[in-house]
C-alpha positions in Angstrom: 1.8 -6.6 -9.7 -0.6 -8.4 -7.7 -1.2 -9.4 -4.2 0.7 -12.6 -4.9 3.9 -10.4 -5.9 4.0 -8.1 -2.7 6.2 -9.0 0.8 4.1 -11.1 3.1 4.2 -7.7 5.1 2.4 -6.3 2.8 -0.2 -8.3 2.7 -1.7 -8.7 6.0 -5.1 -8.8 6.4 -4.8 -5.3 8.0 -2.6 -4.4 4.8 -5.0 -5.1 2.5 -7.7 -3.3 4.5 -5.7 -0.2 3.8 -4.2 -1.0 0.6 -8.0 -1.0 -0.5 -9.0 2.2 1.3 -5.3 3.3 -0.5 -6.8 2.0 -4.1 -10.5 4.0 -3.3 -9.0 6.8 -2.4 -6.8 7.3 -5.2 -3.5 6.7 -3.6 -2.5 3.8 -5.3 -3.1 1.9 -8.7 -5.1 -1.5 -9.3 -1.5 -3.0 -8.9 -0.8 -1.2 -5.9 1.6 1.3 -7.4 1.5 5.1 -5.5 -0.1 7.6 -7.8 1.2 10.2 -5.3 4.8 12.4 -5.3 7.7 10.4 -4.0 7.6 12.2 -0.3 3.7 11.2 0.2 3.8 7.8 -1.0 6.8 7.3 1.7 4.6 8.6 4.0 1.9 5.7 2.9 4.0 3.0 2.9 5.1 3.9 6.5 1.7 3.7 7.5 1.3 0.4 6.2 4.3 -1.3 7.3 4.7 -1.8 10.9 8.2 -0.8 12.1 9.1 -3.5 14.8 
């Protein structure tokens, strides 16, 4: 998956800003997959997407 492949949402320029602090910190994969249990990468993707 690339950037390309994700929601608009997701790729922000604020989204990508964390998605690459995410990818650094080892939270996520090169194709922006959670390496993280189910309940922390829930908690990750809340972060990212703004809830109107």
């Amino acid at each position: 998956m690339d950037e390309k492949s994700l929601p608009e949402v997701l790729t922000t320029d604020e989204a990508m800003t964390l998605w690459r602090k995410a990818q650094r910190a080892g939270y996520v994969d090169e194709h922006y997959q959670p390496l993280l249990s189910r309940t922390q990468a829930a908690l990750l993707a809340d972060a990212i997407i703004p809830v109107p």
